[in-house]
DOVEX-243296 format. One record per residue (C-alpha): y, x, z; residue number from 1. Coordinates in nm, 2 decimals, always signed. Last residue first. Example, Ala and Ser with C-alpha at 12.3 -4.5 7.8 and 13.67 -1.06 7.14 Angstrom:
<recs>
[[-0.11 +1.37 +0.71] 2] [[-0.45 +1.23 +0.78] 1] 
</recs>
This chain:
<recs>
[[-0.32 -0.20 -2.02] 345] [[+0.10 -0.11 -2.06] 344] [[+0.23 +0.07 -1.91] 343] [[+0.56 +0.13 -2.02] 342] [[+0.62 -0.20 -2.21] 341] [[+0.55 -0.42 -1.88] 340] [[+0.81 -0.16 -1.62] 339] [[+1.02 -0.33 -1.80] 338] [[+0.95 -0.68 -1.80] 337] [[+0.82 -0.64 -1.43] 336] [[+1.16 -0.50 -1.33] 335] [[+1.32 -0.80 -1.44] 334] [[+1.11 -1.05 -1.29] 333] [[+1.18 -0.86 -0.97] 332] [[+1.53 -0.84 -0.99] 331] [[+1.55 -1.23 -1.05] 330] [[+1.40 -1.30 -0.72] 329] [[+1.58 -1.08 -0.54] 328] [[+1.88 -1.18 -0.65] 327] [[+1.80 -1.53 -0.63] 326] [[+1.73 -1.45 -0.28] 325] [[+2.00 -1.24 -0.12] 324] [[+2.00 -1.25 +0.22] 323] [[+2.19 -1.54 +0.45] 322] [[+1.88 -1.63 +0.66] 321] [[+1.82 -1.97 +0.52] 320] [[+1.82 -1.87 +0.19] 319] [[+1.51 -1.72 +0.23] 318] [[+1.36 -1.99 +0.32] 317] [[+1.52 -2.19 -0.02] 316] [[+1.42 -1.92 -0.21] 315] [[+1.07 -1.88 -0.13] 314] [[+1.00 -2.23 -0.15] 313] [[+1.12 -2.24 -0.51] 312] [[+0.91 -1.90 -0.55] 311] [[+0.68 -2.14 -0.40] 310] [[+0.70 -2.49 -0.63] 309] [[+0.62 -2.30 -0.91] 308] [[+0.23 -2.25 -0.81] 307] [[+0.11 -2.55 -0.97] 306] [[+0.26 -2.53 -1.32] 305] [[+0.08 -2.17 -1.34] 304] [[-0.26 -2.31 -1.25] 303] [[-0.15 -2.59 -1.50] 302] [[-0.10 -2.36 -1.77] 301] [[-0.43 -2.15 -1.66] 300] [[-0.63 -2.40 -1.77] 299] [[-0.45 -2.51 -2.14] 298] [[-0.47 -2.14 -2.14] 297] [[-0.85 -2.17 -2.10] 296] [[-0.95 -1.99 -1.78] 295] [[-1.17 -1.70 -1.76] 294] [[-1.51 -1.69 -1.52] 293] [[-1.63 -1.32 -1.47] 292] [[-2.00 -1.39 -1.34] 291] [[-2.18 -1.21 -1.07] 290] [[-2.51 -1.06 -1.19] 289] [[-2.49 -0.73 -0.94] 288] [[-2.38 -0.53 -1.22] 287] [[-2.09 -0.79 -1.34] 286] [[-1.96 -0.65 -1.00] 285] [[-1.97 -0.33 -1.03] 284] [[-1.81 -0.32 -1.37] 283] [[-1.52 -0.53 -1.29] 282] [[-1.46 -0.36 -1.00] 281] [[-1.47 +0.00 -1.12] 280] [[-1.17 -0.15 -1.38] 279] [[-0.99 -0.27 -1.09] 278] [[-1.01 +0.03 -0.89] 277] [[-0.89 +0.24 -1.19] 276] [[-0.56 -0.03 -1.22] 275] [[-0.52 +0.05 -0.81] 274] [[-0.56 +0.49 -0.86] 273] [[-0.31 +0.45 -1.11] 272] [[-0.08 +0.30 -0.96] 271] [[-0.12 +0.49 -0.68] 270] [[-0.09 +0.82 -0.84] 269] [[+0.18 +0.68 -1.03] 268] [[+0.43 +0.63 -0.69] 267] [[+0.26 +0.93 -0.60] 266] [[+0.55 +1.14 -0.79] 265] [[+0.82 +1.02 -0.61] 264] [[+0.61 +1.08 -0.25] 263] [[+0.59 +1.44 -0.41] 262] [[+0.96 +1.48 -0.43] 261] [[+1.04 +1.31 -0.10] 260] [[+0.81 +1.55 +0.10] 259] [[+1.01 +1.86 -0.13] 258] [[+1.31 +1.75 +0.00] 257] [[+1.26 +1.62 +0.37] 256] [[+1.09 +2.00 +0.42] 255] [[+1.44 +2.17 +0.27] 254] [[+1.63 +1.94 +0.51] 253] [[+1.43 +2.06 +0.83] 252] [[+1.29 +1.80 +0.99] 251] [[+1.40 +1.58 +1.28] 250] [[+1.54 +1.33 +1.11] 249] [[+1.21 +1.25 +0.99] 248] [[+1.07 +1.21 +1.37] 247] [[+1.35 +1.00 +1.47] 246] [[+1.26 +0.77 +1.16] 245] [[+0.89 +0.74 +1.20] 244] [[+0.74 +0.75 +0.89] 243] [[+0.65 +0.48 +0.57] 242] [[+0.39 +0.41 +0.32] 241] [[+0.44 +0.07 +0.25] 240] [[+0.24 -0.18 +0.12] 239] [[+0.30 -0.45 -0.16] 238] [[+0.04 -0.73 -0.22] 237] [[+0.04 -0.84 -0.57] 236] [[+0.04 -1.22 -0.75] 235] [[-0.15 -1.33 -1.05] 234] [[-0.09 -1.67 -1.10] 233] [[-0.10 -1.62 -1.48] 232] [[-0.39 -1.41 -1.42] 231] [[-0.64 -1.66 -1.30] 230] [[-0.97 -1.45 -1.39] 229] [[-1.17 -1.64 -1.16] 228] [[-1.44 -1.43 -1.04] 227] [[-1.81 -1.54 -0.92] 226] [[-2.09 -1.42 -0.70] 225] [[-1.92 -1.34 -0.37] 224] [[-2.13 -1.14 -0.10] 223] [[-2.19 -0.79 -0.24] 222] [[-1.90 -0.84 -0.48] 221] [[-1.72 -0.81 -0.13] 220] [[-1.82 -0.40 -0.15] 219] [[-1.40 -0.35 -0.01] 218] [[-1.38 -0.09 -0.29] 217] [[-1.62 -0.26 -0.51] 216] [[-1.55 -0.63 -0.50] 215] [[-1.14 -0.50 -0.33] 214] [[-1.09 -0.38 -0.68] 213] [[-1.07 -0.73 -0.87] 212] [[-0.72 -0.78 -0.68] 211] [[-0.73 -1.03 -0.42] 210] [[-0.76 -1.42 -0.34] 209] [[-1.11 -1.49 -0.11] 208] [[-1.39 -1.74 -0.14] 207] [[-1.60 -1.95 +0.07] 206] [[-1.45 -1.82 +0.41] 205] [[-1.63 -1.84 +0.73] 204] [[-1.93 -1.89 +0.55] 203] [[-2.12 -1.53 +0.74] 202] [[-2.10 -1.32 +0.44] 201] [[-1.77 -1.39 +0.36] 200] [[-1.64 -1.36 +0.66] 199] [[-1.81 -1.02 +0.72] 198] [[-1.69 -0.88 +0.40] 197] [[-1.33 -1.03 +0.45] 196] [[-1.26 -0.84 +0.83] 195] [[-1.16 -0.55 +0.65] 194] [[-0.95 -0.68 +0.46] 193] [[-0.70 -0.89 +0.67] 192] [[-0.75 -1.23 +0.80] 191] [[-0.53 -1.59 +0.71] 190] [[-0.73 -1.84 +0.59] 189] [[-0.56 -2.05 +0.35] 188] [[-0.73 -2.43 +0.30] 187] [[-0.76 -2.52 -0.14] 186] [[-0.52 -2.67 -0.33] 185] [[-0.40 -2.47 -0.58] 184] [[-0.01 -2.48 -0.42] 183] [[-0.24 -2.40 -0.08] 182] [[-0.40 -2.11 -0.20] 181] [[-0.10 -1.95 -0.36] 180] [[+0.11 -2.01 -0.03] 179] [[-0.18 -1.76 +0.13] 178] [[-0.10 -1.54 -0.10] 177] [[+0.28 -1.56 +0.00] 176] [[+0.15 -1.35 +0.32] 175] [[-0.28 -1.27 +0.34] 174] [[-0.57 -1.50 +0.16] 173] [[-0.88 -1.58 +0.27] 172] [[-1.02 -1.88 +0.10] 171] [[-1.12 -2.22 +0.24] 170] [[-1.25 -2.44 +0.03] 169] [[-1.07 -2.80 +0.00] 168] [[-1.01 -2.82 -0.35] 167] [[-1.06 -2.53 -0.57] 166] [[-1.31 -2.73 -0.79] 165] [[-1.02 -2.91 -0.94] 164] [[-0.82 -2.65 -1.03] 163] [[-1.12 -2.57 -1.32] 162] [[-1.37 -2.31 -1.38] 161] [[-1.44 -2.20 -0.97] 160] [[-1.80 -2.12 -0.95] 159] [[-2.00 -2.08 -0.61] 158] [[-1.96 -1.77 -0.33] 157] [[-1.58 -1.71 -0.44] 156] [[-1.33 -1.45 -0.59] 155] [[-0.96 -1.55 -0.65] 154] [[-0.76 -1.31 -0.83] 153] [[-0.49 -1.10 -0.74] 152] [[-0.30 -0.91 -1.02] 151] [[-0.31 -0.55 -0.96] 150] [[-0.28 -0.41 -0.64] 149] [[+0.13 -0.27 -0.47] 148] [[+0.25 +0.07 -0.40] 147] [[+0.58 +0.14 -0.19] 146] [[+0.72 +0.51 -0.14] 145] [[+0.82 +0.73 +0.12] 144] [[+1.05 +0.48 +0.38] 143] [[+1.15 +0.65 +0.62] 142] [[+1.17 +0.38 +0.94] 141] [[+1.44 +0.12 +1.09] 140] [[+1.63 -0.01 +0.76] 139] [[+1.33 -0.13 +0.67] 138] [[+1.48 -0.50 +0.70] 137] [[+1.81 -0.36 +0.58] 136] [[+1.64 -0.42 +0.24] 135] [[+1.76 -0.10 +0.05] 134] [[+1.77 -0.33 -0.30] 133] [[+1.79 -0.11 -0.59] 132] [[+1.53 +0.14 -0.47] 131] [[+1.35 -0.13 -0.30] 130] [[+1.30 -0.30 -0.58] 129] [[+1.18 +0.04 -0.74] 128] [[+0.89 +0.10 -0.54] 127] [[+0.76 -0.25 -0.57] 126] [[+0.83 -0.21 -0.93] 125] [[+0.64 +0.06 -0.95] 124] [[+0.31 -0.03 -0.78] 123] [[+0.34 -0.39 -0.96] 122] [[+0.37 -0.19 -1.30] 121] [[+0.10 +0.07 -1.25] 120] [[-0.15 -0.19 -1.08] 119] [[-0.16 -0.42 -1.36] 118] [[-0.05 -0.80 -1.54] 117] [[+0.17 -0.91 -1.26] 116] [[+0.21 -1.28 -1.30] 115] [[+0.50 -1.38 -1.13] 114] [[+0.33 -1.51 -0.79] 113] [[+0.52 -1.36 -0.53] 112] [[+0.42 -1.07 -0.38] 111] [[+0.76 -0.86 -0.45] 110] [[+0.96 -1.16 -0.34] 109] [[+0.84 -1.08 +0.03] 108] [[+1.04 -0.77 +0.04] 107] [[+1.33 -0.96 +0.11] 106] [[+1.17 -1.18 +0.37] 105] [[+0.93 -0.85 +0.57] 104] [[+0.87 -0.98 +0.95] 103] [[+0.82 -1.31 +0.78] 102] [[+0.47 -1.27 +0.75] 101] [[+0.30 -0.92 +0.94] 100] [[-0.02 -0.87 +0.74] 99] [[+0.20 -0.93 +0.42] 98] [[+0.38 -0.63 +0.45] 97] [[+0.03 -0.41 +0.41] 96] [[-0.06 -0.10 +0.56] 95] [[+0.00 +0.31 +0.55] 94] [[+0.14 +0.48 +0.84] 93] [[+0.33 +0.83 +0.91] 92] [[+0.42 +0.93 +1.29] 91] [[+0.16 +0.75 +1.43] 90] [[+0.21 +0.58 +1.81] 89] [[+0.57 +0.69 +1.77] 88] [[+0.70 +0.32 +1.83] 87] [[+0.87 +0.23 +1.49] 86] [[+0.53 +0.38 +1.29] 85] [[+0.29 +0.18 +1.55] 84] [[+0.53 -0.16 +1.44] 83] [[+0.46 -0.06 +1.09] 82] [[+0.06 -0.03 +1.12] 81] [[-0.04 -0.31 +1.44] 80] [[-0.11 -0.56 +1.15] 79] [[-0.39 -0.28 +0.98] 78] [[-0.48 -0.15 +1.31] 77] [[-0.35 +0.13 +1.49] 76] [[-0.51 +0.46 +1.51] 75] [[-0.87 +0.37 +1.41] 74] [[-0.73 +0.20 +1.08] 73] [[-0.97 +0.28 +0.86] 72] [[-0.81 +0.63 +0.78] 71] [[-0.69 +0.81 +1.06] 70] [[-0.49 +1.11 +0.87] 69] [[-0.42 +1.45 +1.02] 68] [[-0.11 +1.59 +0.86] 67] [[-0.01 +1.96 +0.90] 66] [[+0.35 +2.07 +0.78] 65] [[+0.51 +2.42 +0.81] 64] [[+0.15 +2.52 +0.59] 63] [[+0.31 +2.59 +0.28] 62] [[+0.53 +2.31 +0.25] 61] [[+0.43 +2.28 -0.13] 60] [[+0.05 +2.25 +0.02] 59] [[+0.10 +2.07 +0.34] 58] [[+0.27 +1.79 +0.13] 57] [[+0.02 +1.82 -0.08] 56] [[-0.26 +1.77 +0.12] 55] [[-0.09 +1.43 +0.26] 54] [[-0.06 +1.31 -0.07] 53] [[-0.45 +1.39 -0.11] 52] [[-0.51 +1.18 +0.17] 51] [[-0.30 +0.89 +0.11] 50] [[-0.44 +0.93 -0.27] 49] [[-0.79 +0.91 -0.09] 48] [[-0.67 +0.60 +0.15] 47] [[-0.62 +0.45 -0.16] 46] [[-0.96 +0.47 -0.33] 45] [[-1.13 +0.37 -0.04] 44] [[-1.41 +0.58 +0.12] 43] [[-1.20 +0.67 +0.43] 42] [[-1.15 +0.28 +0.49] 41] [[-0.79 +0.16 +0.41] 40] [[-0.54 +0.10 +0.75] 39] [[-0.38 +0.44 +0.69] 38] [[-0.27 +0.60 +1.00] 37] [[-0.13 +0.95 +0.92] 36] [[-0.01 +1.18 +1.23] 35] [[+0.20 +1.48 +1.22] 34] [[+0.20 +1.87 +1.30] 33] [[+0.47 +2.07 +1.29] 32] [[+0.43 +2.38 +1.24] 31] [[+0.65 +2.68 +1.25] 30] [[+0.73 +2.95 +1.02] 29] [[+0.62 +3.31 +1.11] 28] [[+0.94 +3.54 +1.12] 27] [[+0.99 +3.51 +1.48] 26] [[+0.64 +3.64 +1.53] 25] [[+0.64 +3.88 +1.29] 24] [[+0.98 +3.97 +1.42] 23] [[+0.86 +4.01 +1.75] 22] [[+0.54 +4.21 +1.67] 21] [[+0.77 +4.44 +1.46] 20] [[+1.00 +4.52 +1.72] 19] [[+0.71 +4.62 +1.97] 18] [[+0.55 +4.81 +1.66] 17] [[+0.85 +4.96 +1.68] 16] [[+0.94 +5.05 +2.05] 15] [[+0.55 +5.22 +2.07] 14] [[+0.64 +5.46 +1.80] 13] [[+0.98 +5.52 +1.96] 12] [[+0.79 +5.59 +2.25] 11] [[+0.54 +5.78 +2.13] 10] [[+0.75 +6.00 +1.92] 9] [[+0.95 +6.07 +2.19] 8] [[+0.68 +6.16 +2.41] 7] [[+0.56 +6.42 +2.13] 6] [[+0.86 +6.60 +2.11] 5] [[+0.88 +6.65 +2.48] 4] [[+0.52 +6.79 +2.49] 3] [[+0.63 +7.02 +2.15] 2] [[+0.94 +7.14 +2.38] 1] 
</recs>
C-alpha cells in the first residue's frame, strides 16, 4: 500500500513539473531580434540617440525586441540605407534623403533653403510634414520618425566674407544643397559625410555646406579653418529613420504601439541632440584658431536674393510629376513659423 502510495506521488510529481516546464516555456515571450544600420559613426551624436532609441524600445518591450545596430554604415552604406531597408538587408535604417536625389521630390522641400534657424525646429517639422503630407513616395517602408541638422553653413580651407569669394570653389554639398552651391556660385561636389574629412584634407573639395556640428562630430574643423555664418540660406538635410514594411507588419500590435510611442518622443531627442552638436561645434572649432565669419545683413540679403531662384526651381520640377508642390512648399514655411516660437534658441 505505502509502495503504491509512493509511485503515485512520484508520478503525479513527475507529470507537474513536466506541466510546469511546458508552460514556462510557452509562457516565456518570444524574441525577435532586428537589425539597425545607421550610416553615422559610433562616436556621433546621432547614432547615440539611434542607439539609445533602440535600448528603449527593448526596454518598454521588455526584452520581446533585441536591436543590434551597425553604426558607420558597415551594413549598407549611407546611399545603399533606404533601398537596404526595402530589400531586408537591415530591418531598421538611418540615412539621409538627399544621398539618393530625386528618389525623395516631396520630401525634398524639407531641405530647401528657408532659413532654418535650429535643429529642434527643422527636426520637427521634418517629422511633421510628413505627418500632414504621407508622401506616397515612402509609401513602401515604416516610417518612425524624421530628424533634420540645424542650419547648414558653408565651412572652407580660406575665408569666405563676401559672395564674391565663393566663386568657382568647389564645395561638397549633398541634394538641394548642392543647388545652394551653384545659386552662390561656386562648383557642387556631390559625396556624403564620411568621405568629407578626407576630401578636405586631400584639396579635393575647398569647402563644404553643413550644419556647424559636422566640425566636431565629423572632426572637419581639423581641416577647414573658417565658417560662414550664412544663416539666411540656411537649409537642413532631413533623414529618415525607417523599417522594413513586411517585417513591421509582422509584429504584434501591442509591440507597433509602444515602438511608435517612443519614436514620437525621439523626435526631441534628436532635435536636441543636433542644436547640442552645433553648440560643441562652435566651441571646438574656435579652439583650433578657426574663425567664425558673420555676414552683414546688407551681405546676407543678397546671399538670400541668390538662392530664390531654387525653391522656384523646386516647384517647377516638381510640378512636372503631378505632386503637390506649392503645397508643399507653403506647408513647410508654415511649420517653421511655428514650430520658431516653440523653440526657440
Amino acid at each position: 500500500m505505502k509502495k503504491n502510495l509512493f509511485l503515485t506521488v512520484l508520478i503525479l510529481s513527475f507529470v507537474a513539473l513536466s506541466f510546469g516546464t511546458i508552460f514556462t516555456a510557452c509562457s516565456k515571450p518570444e524574441t525577435t531580434e532586428l537589425s539597425y544600420s545607421i550610416f553615422f559613426p559610433p562616436s556621433h551624436g546621432q547614432c547615440k540617440a539611434g542607439v539609445s532609441w533602440a535600448n528603449e524600445v527593448e526596454k518598454r518591450t521588455n526584452g520581446r525586441i533585441k536591436i543590434t545596430v551597425f553604426p558607420g554604415g558597415t551594413l549598407t552604406k549611407a546611399n545603399q540605407c533606404y533601398d537596404g531597408v526595402v530589400k531586408g538587408i537591415s530591418d531598421i535604417g538611418m540615412s539621409c534623403f538627399a544621398y539618393t536625389r530625386g528618389r525623395f521630390p516631396l520630401m525634398e522641400a524639407v531641405d530647401l533653403p528657408n532659413g532654418y534657424p535650429n535643429g529642434q525646429v527643422a527636426t520637427h517639422v521634418a517629422t511633421e510634414f510628413y505627418n500632414r503630407m504621407k508622401p506616397k513616395e515612402l509609401s513602401d517602408v515604416k516610417v518612425f520618425y524624421i530628424h533634420a541638422h540645424g542650419p547648414g553653413l558653408l565651412h572652407t580651407k580660406k575665408p569666405v566674407r563676401k559672395l564674391e569669394d565663393i566663386k568657382g570653389m568647389k564645395i561638397r554639398s549633398t541634394g538641394l544643397s548642392a543647388k545652394v552651391v551653384k545659386a552662390l556660385g561656386g562648383v557642387p561636389v556631390a559625396m556624403p559625410q564620411p568621405a568629407t574629412y578626407e576630401a578636405l584634407q586631400k584639396g579635393v573639395v575647398e569647402g563644404t555646406f553643413a550644419p556647424i556640428e559636422t566640425l566636431k562630430g565629423w572632426k572637419q574643423a581639423e581641416v577647414v579653418k573658417y565658417t560662414t555664418e550664412c544663416t539666411g540660406v540656411g537649409y537642413t538635410t532631413a533623414m529618415f529613420v525607417v523599417m522594413n514594411l513586411d517585417k513591421w507588419n509582422s509584429l504584434p500590435k501591442d509591440i507597433k504601439k509602444i515602438i511608435e510611442e517612443i519614436s514620437k518622443e525621439w523626435v526631441d531627442v534628436h532635435g536636441e541632440v543636433w542644436d547640442k552638436g552645433d553648440d560643441e561645434g562652435y566651441d571646438f572649432t574656435l579652439s583650433l584658431g578657426n574663425e567664425i565669419i558673420p555676414l552683414s545683413e546688407k551681405e546676407n540679403s543678397r546671399w538670400v536674393n541668390a538662392v530664390k531662384s531654387i525653391v522656384d526651381d523646386y516647384i517647377k520640377a516638381v510640378g512636372k510629376k503631378n505632386l503637390p508642390r506649392d503645397k508643399a512648399v507653403a506647408e513647410v514655411k508654415k511649420l517653421i513659423t511655428e514650430y520658431s516660437k516653440i523653440y526657440k534658441k
